[in-house]
C-alpha positions as CSV (number, residue, x, y, z in Angstrom):
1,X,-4.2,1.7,34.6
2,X,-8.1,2.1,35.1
3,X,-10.5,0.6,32.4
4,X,-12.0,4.6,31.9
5,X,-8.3,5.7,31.4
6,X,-7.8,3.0,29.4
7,X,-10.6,2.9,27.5
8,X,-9.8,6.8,27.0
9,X,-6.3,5.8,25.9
10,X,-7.3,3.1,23.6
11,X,-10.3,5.7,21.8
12,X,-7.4,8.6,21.6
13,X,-5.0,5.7,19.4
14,X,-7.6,5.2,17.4
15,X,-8.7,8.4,16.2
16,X,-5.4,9.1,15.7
17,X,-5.2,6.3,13.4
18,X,-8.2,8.0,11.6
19,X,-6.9,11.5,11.3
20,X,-3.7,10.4,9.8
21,X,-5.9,8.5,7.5
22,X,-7.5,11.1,6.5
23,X,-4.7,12.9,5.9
24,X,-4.1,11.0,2.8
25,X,-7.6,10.0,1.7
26,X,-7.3,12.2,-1.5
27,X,-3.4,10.8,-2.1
28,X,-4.7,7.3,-1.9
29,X,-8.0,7.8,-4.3
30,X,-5.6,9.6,-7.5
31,X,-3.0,6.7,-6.9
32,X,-6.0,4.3,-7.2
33,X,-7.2,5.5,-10.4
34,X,-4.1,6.4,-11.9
35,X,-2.9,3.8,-14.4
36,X,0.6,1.8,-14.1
37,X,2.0,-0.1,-17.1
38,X,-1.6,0.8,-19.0
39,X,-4.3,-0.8,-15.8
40,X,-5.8,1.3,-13.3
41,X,-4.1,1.2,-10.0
42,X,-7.2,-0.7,-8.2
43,X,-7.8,-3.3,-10.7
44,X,-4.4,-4.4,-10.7
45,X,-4.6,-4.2,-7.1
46,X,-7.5,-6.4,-6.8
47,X,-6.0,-8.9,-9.3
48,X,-3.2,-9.5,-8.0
49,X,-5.1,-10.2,-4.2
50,X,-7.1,-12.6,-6.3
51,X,-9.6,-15.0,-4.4
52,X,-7.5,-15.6,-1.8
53,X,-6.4,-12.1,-0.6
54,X,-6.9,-9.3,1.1
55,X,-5.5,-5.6,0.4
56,X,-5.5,-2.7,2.1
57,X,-4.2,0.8,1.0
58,X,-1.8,3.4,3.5
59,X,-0.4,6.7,2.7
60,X,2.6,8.6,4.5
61,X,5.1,10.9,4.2
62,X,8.6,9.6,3.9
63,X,12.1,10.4,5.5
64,X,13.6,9.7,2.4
65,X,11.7,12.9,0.4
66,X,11.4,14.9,3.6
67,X,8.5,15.7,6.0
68,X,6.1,18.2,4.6
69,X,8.0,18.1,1.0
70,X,4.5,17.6,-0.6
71,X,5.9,13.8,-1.9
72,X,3.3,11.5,-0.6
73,X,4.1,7.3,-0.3
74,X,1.2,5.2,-1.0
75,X,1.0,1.6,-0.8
76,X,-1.0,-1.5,-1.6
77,X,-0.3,-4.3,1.1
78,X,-1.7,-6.9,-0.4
79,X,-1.6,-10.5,1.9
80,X,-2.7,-13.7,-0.2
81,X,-2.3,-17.7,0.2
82,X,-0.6,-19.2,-3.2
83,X,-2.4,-22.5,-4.3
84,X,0.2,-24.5,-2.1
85,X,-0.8,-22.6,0.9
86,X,2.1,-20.5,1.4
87,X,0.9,-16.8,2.7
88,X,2.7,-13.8,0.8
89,X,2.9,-10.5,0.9
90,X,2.7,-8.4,-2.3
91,X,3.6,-4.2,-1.2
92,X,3.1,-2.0,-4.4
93,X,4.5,1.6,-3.5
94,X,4.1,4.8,-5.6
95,X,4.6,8.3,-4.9
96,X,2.4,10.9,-5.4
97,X,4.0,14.2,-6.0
98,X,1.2,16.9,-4.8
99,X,2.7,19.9,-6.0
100,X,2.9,18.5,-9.4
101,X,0.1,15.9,-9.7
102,X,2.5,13.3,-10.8
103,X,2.4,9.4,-9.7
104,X,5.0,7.1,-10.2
105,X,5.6,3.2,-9.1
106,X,8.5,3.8,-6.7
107,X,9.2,0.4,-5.7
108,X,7.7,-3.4,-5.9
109,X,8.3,-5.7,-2.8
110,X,7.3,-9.3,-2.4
111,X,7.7,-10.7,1.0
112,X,9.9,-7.9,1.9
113,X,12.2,-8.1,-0.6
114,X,12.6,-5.2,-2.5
115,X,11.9,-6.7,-6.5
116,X,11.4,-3.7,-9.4
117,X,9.0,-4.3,-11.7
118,X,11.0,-7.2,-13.7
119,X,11.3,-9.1,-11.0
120,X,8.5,-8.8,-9.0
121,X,6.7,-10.0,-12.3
122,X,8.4,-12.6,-12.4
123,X,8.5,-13.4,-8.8
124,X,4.2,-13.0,-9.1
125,X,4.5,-15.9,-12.3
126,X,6.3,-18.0,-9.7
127,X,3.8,-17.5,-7.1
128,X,0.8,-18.2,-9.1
129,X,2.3,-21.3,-10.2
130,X,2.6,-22.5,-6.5
């Protein structure tokens, strides 16, 4: 492959990246101020990341509501390092129903293990105390 079509190939990826985005730009800003178990969405995002995270927030349909059923996914990833230097991953999913306005925590996982919200706080007590 040629650098130009290469370049071009690489530039096409990306704005594709962008426009799916986009796509859910308004999904992912109601689930951020929306509030789960009585704290906005964000803050408890950011508190959970703590000093030594990162997060980063994705939206997407999902096969399991159905393409275009109006049932958006949107997730926190949210990659830290506990005290003892172990990395984690912290992925809070809700679902945002657009038809309705609803949002609602779907599922918790914590290093890819799907948790609920009993034990993924109990799994984030454990963490901090690493």
């Amino acid at each position: 492959m040629t650098p130009p079509v290469r370049s071009l190939l690489v530039l096409l990826v990306g704005l594709g990246v962008l426009v799916a985005c986009e796509r859910y730009a308004d999904d992912i800003d109601k689930v951020k101020r929306a509030t789960t178990a009585g704290q906005v969405n964000e803050q408890l995002v950011k508190g959970l990341a703590g000093a030594r995270g990162a997060f980063k927030w994705s939206g997407r349909e999902t096969e399991k509501y159905g393409k275009g059923s109006g049932i958006v996914l949107v997730e926190a990833r949210i990659e830290r390092t506990s005290r003892a230097g172990a990395d984690q991953v912290v992925q809070l999913q809700w679902v945002h129903n657009r038809a309705t306005g609803l949002i609602d925590l779907e599922d918790i996982l914590v290093n890819g293990r799907s948790r609920g919200i009993l034990g993924a706080a109990l799994d984030m007590l454990t963490l901090e105390l690493e």
